[in-house]
PyMOL CGO cylinders between C-alpha atoms (Angstrom):
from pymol import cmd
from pymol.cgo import CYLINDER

trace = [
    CYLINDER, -32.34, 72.11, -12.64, -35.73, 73.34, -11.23, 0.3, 1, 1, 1, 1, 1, 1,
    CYLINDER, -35.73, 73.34, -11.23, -38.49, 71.30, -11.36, 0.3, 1, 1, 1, 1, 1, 1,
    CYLINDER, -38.49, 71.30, -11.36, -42.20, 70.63, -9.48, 0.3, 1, 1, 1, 1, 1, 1,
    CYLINDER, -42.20, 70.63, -9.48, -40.52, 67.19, -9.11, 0.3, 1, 1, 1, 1, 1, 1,
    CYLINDER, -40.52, 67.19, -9.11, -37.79, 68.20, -7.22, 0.3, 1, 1, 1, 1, 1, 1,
    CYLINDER, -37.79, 68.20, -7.22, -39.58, 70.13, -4.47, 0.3, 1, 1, 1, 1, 1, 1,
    CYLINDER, -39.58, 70.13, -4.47, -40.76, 66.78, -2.31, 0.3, 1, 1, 1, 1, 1, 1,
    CYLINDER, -40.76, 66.78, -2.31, -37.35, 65.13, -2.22, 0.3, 1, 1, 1, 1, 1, 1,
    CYLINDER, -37.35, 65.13, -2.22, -35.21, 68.72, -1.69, 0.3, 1, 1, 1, 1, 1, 1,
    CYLINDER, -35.21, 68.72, -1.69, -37.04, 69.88, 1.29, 0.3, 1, 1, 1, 1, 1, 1,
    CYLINDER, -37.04, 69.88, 1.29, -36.47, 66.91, 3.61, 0.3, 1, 1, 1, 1, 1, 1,
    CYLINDER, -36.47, 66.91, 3.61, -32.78, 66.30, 2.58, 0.3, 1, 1, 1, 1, 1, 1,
    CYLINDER, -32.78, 66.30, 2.58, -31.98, 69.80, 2.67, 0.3, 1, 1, 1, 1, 1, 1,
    CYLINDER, -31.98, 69.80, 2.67, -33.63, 70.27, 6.34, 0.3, 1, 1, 1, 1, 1, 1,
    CYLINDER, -33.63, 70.27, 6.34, -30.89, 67.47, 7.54, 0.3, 1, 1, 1, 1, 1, 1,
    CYLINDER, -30.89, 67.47, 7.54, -28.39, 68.63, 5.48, 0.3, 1, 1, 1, 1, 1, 1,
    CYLINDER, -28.39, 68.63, 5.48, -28.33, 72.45, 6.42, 0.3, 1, 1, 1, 1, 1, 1,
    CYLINDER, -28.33, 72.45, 6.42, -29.65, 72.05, 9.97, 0.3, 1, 1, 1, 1, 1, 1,
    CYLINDER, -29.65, 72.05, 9.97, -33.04, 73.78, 9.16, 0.3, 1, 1, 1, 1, 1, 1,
    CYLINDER, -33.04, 73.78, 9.16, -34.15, 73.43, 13.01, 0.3, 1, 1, 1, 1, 1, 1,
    CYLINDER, -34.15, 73.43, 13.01, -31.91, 75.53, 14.17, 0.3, 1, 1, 1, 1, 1, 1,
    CYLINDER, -31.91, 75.53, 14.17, -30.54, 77.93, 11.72, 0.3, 1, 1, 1, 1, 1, 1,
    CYLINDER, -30.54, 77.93, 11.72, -32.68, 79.97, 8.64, 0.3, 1, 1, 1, 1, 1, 1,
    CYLINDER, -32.68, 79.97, 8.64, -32.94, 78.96, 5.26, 0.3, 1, 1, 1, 1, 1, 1,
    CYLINDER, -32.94, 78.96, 5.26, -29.85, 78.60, 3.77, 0.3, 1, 1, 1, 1, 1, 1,
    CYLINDER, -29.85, 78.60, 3.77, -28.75, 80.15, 0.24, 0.3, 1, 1, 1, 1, 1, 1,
    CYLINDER, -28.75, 80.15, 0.24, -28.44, 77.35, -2.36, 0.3, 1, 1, 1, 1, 1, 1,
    CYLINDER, -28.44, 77.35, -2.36, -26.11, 78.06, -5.27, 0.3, 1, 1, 1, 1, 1, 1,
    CYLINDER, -26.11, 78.06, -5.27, -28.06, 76.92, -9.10, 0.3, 1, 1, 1, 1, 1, 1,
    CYLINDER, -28.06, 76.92, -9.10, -26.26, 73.87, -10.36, 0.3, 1, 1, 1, 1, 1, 1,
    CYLINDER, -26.26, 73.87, -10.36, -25.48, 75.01, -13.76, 0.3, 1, 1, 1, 1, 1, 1,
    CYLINDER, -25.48, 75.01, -13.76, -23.48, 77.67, -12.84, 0.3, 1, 1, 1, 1, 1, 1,
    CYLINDER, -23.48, 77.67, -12.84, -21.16, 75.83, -10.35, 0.3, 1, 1, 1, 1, 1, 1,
    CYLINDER, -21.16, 75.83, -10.35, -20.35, 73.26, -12.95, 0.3, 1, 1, 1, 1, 1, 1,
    CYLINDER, -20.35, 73.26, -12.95, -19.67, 75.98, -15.66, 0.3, 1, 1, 1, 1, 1, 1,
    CYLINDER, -19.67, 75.98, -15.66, -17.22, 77.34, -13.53, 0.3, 1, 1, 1, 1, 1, 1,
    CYLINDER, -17.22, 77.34, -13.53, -15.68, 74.81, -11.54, 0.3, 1, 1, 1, 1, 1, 1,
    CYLINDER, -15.68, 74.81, -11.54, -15.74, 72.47, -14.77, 0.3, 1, 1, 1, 1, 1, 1,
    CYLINDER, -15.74, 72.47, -14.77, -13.57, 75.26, -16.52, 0.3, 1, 1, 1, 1, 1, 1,
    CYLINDER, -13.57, 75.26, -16.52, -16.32, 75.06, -19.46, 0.3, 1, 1, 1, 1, 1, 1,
    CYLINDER, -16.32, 75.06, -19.46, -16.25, 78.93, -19.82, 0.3, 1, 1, 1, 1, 1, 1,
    CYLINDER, -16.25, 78.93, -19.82, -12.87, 78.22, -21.09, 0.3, 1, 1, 1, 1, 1, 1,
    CYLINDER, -12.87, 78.22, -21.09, -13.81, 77.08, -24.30, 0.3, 1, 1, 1, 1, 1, 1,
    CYLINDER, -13.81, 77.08, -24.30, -16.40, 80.08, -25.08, 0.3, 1, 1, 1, 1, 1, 1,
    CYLINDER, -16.40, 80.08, -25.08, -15.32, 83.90, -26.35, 0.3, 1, 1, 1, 1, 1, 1,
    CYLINDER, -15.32, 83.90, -26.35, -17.29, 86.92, -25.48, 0.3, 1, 1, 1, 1, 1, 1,
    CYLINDER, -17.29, 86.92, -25.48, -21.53, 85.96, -25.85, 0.3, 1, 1, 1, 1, 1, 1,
    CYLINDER, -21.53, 85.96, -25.85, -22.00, 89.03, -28.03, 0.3, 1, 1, 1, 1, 1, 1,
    CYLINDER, -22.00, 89.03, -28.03, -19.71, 86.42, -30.54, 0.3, 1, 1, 1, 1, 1, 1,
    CYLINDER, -19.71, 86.42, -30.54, -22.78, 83.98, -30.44, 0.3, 1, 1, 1, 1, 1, 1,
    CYLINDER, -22.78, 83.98, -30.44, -25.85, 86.39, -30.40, 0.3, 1, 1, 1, 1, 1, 1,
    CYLINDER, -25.85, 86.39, -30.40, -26.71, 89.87, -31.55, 0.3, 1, 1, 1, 1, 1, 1,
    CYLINDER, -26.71, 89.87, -31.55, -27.60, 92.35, -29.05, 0.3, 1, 1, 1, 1, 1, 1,
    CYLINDER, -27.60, 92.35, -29.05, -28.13, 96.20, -29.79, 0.3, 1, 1, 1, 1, 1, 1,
    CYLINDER, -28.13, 96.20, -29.79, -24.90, 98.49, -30.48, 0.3, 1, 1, 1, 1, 1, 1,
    CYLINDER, -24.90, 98.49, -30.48, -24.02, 101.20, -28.82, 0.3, 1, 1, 1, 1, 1, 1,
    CYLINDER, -24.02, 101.20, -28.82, -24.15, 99.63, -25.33, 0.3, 1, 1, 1, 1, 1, 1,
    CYLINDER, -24.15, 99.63, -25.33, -22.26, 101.34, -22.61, 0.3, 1, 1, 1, 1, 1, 1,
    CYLINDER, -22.26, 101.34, -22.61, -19.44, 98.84, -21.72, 0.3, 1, 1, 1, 1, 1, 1,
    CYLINDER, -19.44, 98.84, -21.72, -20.94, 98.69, -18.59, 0.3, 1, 1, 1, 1, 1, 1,
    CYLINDER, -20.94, 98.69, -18.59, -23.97, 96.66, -19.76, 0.3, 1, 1, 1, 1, 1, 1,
    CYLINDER, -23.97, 96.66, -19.76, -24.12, 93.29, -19.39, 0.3, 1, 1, 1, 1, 1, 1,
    CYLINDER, -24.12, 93.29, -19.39, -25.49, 93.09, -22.68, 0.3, 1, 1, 1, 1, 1, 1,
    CYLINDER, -25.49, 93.09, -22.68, -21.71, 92.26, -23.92, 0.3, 1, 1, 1, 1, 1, 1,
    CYLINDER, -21.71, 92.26, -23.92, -18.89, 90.72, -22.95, 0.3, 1, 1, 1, 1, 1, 1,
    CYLINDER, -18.89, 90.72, -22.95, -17.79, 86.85, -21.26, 0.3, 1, 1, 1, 1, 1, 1,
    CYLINDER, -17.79, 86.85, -21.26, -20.33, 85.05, -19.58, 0.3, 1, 1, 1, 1, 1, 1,
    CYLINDER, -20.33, 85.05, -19.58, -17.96, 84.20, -16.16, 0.3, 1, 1, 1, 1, 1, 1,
    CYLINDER, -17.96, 84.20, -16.16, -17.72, 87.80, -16.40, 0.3, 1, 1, 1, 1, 1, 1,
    CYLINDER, -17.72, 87.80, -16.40, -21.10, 88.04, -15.69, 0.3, 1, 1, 1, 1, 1, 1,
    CYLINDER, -21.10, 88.04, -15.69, -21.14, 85.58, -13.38, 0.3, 1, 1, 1, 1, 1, 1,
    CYLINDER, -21.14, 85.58, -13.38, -18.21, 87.19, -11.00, 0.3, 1, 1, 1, 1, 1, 1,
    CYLINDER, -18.21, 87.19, -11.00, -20.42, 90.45, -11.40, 0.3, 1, 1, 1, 1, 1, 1,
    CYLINDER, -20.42, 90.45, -11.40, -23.67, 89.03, -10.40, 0.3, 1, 1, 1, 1, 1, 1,
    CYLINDER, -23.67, 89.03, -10.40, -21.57, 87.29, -7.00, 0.3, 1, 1, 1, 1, 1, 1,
    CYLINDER, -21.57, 87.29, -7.00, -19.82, 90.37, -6.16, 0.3, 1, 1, 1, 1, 1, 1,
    CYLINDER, -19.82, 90.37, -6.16, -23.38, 92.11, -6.04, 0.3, 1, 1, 1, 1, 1, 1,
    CYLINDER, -23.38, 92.11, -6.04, -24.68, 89.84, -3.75, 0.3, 1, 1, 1, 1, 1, 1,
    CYLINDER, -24.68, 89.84, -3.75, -27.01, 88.42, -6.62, 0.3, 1, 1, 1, 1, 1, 1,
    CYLINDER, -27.01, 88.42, -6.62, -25.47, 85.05, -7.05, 0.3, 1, 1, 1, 1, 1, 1,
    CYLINDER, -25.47, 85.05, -7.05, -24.64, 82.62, -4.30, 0.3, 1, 1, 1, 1, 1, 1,
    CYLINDER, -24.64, 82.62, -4.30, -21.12, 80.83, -5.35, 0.3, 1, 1, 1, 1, 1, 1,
    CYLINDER, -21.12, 80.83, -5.35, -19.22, 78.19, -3.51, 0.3, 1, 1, 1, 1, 1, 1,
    CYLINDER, -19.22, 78.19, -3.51, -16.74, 78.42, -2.46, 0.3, 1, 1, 1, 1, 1, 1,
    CYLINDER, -16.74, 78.42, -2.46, -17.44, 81.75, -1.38, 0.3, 1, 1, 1, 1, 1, 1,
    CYLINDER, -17.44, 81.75, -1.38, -13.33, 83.24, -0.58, 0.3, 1, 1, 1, 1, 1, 1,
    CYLINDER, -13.33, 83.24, -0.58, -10.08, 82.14, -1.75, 0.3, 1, 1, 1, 1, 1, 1,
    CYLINDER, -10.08, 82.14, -1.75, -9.51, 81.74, 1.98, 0.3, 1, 1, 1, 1, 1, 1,
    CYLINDER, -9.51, 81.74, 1.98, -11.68, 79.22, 3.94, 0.3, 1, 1, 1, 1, 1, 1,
    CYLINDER, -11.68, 79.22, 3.94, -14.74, 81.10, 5.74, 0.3, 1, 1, 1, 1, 1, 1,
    CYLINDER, -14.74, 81.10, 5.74, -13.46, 79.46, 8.89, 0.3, 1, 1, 1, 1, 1, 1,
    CYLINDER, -13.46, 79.46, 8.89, -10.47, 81.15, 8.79, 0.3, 1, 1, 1, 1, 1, 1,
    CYLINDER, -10.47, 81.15, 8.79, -11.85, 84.49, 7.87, 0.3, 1, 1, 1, 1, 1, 1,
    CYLINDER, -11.85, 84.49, 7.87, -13.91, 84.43, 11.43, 0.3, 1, 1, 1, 1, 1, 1,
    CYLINDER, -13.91, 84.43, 11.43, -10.51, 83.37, 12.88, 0.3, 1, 1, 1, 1, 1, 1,
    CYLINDER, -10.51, 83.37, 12.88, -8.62, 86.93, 11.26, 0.3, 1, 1, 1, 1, 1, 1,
    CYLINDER, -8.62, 86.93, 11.26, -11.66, 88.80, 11.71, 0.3, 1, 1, 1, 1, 1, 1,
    CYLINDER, -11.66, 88.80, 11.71, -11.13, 88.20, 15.67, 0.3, 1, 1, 1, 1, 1, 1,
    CYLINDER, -11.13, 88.20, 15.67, -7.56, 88.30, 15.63, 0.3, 1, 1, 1, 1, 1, 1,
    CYLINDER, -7.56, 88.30, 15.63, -7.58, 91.56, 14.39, 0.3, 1, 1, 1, 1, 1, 1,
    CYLINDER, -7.58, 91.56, 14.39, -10.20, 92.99, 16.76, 0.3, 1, 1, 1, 1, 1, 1,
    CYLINDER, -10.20, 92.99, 16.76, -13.57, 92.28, 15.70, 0.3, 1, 1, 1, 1, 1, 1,
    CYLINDER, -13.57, 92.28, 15.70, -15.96, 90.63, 18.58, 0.3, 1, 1, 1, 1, 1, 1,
    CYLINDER, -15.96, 90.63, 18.58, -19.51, 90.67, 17.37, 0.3, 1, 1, 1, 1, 1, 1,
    CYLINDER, -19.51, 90.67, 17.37, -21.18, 88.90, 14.42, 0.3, 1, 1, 1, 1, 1, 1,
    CYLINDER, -21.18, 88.90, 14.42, -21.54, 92.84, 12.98, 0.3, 1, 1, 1, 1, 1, 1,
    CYLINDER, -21.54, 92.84, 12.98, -17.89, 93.49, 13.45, 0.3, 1, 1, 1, 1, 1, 1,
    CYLINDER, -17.89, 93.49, 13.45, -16.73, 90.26, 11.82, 0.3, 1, 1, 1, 1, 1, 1,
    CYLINDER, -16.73, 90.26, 11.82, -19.05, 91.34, 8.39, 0.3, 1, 1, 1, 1, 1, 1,
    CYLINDER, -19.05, 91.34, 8.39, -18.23, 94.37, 8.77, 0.3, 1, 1, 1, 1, 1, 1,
    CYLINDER, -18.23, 94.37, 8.77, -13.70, 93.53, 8.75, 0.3, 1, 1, 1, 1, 1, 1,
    CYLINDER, -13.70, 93.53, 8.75, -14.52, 90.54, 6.09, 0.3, 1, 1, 1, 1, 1, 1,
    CYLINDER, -14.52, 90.54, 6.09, -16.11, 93.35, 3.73, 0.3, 1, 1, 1, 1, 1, 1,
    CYLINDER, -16.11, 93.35, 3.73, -13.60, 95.74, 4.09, 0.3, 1, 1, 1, 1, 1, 1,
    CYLINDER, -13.60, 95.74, 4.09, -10.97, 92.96, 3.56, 0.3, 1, 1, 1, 1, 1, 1,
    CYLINDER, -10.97, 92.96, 3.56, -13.16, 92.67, 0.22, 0.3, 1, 1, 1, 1, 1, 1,
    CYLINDER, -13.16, 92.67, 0.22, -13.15, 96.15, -0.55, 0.3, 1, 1, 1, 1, 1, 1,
    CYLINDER, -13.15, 96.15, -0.55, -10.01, 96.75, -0.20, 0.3, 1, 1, 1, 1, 1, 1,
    CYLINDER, -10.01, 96.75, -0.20, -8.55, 93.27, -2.29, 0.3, 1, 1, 1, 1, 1, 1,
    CYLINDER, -8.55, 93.27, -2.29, -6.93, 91.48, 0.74, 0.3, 1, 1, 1, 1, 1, 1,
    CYLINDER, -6.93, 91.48, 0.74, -9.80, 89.27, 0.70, 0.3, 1, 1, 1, 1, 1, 1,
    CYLINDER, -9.80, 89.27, 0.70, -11.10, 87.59, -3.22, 0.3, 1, 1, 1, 1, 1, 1,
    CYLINDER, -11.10, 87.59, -3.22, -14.14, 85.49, -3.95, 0.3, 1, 1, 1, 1, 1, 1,
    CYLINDER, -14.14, 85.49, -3.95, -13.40, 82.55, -5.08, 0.3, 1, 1, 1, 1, 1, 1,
    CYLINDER, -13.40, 82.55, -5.08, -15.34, 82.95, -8.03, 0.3, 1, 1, 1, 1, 1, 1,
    CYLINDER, -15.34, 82.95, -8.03, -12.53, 85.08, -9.63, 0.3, 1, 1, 1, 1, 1, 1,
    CYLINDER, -12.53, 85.08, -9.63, -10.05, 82.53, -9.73, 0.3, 1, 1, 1, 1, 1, 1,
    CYLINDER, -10.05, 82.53, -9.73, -11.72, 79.41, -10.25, 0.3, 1, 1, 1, 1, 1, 1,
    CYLINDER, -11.72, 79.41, -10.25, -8.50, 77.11, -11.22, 0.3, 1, 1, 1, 1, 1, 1,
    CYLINDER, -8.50, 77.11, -11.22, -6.71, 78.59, -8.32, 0.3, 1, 1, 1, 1, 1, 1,
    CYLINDER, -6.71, 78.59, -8.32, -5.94, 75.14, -6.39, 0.3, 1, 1, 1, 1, 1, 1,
    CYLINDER, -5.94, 75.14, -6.39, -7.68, 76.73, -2.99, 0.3, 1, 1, 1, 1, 1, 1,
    CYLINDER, -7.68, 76.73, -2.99, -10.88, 77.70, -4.94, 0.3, 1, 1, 1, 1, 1, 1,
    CYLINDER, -10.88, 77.70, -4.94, -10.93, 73.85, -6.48, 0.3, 1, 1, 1, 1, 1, 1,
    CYLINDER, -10.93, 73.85, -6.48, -13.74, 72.06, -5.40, 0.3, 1, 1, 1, 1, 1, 1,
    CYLINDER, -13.74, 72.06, -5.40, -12.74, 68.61, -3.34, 0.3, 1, 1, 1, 1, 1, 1,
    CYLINDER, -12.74, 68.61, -3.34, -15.26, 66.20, -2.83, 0.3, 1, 1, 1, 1, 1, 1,
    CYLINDER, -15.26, 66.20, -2.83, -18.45, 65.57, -5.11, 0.3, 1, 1, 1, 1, 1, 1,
    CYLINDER, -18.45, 65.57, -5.11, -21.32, 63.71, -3.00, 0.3, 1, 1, 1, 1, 1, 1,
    CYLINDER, -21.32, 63.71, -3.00, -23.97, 62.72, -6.07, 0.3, 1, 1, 1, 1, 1, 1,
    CYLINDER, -23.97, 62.72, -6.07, -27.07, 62.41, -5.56, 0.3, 1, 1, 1, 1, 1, 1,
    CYLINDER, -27.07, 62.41, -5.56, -30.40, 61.52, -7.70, 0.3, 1, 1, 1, 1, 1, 1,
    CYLINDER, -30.40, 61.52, -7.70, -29.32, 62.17, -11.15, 0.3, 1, 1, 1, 1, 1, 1,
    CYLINDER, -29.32, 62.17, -11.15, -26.62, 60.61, -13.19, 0.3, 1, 1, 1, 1, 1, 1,
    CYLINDER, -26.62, 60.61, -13.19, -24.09, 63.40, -13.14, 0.3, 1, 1, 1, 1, 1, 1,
    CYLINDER, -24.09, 63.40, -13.14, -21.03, 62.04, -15.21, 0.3, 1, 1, 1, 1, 1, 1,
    CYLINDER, -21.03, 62.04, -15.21, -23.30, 61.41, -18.30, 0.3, 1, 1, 1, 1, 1, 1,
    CYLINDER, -23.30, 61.41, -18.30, -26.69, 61.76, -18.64, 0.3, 1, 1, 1, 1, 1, 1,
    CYLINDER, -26.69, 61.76, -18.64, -27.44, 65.06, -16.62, 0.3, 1, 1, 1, 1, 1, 1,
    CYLINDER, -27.44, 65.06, -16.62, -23.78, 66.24, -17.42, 0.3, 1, 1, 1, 1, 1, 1,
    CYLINDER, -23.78, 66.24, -17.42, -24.23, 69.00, -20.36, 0.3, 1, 1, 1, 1, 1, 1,
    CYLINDER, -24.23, 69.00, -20.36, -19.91, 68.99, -21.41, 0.3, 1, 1, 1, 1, 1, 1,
    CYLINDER, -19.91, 68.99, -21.41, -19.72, 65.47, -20.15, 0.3, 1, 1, 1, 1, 1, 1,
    CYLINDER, -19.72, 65.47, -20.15, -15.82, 65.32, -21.83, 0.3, 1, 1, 1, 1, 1, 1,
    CYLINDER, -15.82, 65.32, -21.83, -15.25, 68.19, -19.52, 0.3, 1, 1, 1, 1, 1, 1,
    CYLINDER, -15.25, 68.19, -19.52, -16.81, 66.71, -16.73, 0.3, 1, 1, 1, 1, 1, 1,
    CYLINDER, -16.81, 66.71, -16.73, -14.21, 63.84, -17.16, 0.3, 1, 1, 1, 1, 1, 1,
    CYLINDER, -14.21, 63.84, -17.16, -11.13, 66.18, -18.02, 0.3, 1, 1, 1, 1, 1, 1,
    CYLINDER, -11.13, 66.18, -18.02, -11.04, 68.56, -15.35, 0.3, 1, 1, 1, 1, 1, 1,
    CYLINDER, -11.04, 68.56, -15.35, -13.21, 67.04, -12.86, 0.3, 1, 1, 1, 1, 1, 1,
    CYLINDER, -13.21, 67.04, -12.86, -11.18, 63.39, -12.87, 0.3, 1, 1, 1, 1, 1, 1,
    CYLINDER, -11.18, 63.39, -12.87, -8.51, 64.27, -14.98, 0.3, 1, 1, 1, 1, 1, 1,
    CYLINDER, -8.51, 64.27, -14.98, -8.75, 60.80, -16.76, 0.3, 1, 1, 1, 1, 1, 1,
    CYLINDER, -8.75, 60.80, -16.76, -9.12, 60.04, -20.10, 0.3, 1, 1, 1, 1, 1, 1,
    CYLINDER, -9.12, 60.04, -20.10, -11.89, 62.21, -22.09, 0.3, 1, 1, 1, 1, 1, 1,
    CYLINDER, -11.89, 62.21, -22.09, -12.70, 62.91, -25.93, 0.3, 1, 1, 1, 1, 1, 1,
    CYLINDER, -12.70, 62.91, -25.93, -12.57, 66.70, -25.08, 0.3, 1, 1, 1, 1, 1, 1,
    CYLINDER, -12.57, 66.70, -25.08, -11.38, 68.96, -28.74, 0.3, 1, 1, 1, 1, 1, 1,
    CYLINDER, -11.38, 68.96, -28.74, -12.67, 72.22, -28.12, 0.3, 1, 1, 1, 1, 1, 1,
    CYLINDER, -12.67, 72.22, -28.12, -9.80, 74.62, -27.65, 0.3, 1, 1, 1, 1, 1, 1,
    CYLINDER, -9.80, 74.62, -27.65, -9.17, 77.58, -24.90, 0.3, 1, 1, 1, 1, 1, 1,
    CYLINDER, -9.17, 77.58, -24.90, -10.97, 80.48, -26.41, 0.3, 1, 1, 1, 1, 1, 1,
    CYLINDER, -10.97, 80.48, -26.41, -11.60, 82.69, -23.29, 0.3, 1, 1, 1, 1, 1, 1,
    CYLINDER, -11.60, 82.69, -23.29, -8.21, 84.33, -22.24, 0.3, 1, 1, 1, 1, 1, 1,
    CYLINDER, -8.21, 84.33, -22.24, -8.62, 87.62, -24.22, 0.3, 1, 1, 1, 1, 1, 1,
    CYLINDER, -8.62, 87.62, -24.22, -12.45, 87.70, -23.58, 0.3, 1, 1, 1, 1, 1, 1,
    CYLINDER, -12.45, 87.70, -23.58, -12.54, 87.62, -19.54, 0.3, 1, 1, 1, 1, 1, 1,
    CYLINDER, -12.54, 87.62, -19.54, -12.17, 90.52, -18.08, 0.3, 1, 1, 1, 1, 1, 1,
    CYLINDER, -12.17, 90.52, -18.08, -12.36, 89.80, -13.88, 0.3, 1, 1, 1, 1, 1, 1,
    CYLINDER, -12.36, 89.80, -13.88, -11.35, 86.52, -13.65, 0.3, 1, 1, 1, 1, 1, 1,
    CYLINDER, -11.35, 86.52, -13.65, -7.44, 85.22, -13.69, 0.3, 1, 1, 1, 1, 1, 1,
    CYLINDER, -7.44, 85.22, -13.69, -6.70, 83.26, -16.22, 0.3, 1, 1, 1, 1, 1, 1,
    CYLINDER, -6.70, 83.26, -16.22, -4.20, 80.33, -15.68, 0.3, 1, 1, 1, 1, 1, 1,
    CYLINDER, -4.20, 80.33, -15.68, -2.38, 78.02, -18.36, 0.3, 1, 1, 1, 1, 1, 1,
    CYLINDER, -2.38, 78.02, -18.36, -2.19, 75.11, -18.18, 0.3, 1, 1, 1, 1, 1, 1,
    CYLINDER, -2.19, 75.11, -18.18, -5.89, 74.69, -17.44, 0.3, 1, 1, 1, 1, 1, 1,
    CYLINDER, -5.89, 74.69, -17.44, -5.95, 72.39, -14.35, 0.3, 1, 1, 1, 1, 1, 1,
    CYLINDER, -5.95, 72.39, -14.35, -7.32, 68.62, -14.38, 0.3, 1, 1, 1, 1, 1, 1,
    CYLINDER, -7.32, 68.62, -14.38, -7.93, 66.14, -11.84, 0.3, 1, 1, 1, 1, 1, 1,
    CYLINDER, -7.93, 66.14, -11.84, -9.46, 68.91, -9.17, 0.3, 1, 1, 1, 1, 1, 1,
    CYLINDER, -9.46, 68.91, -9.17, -11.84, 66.66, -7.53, 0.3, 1, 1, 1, 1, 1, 1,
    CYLINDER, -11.84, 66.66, -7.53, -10.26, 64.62, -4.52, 0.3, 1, 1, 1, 1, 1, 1,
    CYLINDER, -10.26, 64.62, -4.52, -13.17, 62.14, -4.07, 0.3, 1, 1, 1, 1, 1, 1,
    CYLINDER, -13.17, 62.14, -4.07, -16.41, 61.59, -5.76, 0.3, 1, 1, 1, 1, 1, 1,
    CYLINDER, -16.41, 61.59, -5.76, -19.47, 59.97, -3.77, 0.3, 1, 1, 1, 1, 1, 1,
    CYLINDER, -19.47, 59.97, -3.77, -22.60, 58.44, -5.33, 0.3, 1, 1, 1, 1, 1, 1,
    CYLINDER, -22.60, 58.44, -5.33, -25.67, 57.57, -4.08, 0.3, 1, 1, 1, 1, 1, 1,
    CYLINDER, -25.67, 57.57, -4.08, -27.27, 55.15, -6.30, 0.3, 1, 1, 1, 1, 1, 1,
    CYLINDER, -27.27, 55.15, -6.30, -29.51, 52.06, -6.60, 0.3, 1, 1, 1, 1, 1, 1,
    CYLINDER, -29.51, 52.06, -6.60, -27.48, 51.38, -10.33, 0.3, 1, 1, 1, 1, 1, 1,
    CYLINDER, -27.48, 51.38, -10.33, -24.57, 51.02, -11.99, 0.3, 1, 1, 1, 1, 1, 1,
    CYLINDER, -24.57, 51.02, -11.99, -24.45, 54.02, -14.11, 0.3, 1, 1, 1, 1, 1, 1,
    CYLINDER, -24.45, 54.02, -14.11, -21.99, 56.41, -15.88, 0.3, 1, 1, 1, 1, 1, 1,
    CYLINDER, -21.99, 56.41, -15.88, -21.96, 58.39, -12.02, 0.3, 1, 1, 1, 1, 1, 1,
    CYLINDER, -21.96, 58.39, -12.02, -21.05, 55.31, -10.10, 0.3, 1, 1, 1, 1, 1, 1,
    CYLINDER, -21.05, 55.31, -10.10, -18.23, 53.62, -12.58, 0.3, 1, 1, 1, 1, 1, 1,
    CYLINDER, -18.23, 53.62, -12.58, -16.39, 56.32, -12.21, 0.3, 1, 1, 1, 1, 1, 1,
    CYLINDER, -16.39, 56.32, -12.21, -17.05, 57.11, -8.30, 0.3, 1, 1, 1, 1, 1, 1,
    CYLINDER, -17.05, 57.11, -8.30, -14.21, 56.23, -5.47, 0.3, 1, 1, 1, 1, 1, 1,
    CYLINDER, -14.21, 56.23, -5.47, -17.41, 55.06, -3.33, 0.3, 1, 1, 1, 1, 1, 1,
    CYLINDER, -17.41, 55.06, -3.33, -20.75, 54.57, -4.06, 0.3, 1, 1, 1, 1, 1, 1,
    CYLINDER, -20.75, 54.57, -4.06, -23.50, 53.93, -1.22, 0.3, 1, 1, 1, 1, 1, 1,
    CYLINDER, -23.50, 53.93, -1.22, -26.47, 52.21, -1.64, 0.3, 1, 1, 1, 1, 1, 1,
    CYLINDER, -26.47, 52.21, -1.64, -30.05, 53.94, -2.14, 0.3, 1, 1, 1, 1, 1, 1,
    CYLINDER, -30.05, 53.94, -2.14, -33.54, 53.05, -2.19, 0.3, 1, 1, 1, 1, 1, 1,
    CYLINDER, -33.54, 53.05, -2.19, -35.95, 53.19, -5.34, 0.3, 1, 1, 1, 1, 1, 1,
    CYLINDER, -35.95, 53.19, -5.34, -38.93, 54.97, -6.29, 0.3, 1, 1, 1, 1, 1, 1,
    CYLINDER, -38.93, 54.97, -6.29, -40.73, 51.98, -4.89, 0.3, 1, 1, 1, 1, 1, 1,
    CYLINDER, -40.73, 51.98, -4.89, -38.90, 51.44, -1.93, 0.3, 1, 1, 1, 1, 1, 1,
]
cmd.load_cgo(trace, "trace")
């Protein structure tokens, strides 16, 4: 979540962790999004227009109606929305095709991966978020207790993050709502391969981390 408080701590870890003296800023995807997605919590939700009122008479091209991921594919494909992953393919390999079939310059490789895109070959990941090559693998934590406190659909967190136990009872609502994204039954759990925490307590985060590395306070 954005926050004044956040600004001090982000900009040094982010200038180690993206390589900031050497490369430009990098484009930072909004937490709540990723974990809506990638925590299969659109799932459980039907169309918005179900929830709130908006104007009739909408052309159906509005976004003033329909699913939320819908919305959320839409806003990636324009370019609006970073998302991670960003292909059903990794972007490693894309280069690797992209050169293979000709390309030699940084304007030649865009230029193949968004024809591949145009023409279907290539998918964002975004559109097929349970696929297992669009799951995301490894979970570093850091500042914030993410498997309670800052979770918001902690149960889901825990089902189809871990795939351990969970108190989860909403049901599947979404499969005749979404539009552009695949939907897959049964609803995969247990996508995360490792989870790391960085901590300086015992919390919710940590119990249920594979590893969890030691940090310094406030005061420290």
């Amino acid at each position: 979540y954005v926050g004044q408080e956040k600004l001090a701590p982000m900009e040094p870890w982010s200038a180690i962790a993206f390589a900031k003296d050497w490369q430009p800023a990098s484009r930072l995807q909004n937490s709540p999004s990723w974990h809506y997605t990638h925590s299969d919590q659109w799932r459980y939700e039907r169309s918005f227009t179900d929830y709130h009122s908006v104007p009739v008479g909408r052309e159906k091209s509005s976004i003033a109606h329909g699913h939320t991921m819908d919305v959320q594919v839409k806003a990636v494909r324009n370019g609006w929305l970073p998302f991670y992953p960003q292909f059903d393919r990794n972007p490693l390999d894309v280069v690797k095709d992209a050169q293979a079939a000709g390309a030699k310059t940084d304007d030649e490789i865009v230029a193949w991966t968004v024809e591949q895109l145009k023409s279907r070959q290539l998918k964002f990941a975004v559109e097929d978020p349970d696929a297992p090559e669009n799951w995301p693998r490894v979970w570093l934590i850091w500042r914030g207790n993410a498997l309670m406190a800052s979770a918001k659909g902690h149960e889901f967190f825990l089902k189809h993050y871990l795939g351990t136990h969970s108190n989860a009872i909403a049901e599947d609502w979404a499969k005749d709502s979404v539009r552009d994204v695949t939907w897959r039954e049964p609803a995969p759990e247990g996508k995360l391969d490792l989870v790391v925490d960085l901590n300086f307590r015992m919390d919710t985060s940590a119990l249920y981390s594979d590893i969890v590395l030691p940090a310094a306070t406030w005061y420290e």
